[in-house]
N, C-alpha and C positions, 0 to 999 in steps of 0.2 A: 515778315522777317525771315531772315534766313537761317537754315540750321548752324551750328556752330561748325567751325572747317575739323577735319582731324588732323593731325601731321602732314599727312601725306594730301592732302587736302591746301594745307597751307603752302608746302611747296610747289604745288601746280598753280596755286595762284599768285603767286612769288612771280613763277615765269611765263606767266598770260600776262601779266603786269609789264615785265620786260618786253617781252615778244611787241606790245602793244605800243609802247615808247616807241622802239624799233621803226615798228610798222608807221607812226604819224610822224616821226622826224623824214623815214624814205619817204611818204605820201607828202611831205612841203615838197621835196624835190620833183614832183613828178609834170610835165605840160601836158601832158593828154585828160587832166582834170580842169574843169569849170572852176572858178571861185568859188560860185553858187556850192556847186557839189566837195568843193576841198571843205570848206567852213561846215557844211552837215556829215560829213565825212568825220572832220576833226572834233564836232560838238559828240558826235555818238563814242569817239575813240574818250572822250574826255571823260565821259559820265559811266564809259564801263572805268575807265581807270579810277576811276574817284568810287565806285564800287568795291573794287579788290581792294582798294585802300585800306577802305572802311574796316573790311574782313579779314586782312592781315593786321590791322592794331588792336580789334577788337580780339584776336587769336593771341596775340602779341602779351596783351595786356594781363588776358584770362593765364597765362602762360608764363608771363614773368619772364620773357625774352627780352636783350637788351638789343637794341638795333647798331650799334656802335662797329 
């Protein structure tokens, strides 16, 4: 398990979260990638995103933040 974020912890993972959306919407647009390699590309962007997820409701929650 991973340690608990701090603040400033939570906001860097706020925007590796963005960054990383970013990064797999430009990677559908790109032709110099394989299917093969877009799909493992996209599976590893997906399971870091679903990571920070995790770490930002789990901060969220402990925190009493509304996401609204």
């Amino acid at each position: 398990m991973n340690e608990e974020l701090t603040a400033e912890g939570y906001e860097q993972t706020r925007e590796k979260l963005c960054s990383l959306q970013k990064l797999l919407a430009e990677m559908e647009e790109r032709a110099d990638l394989t299917p093969v390699r877009r799909a493992a590309v996209a599976r590893s962007y997906h399971a870091m995103m679903r990571q920070y997820l995790r770490e930002i409701k789990l901060y969220e929650s402990r925190h009493s933040i509304s996401t609204n």
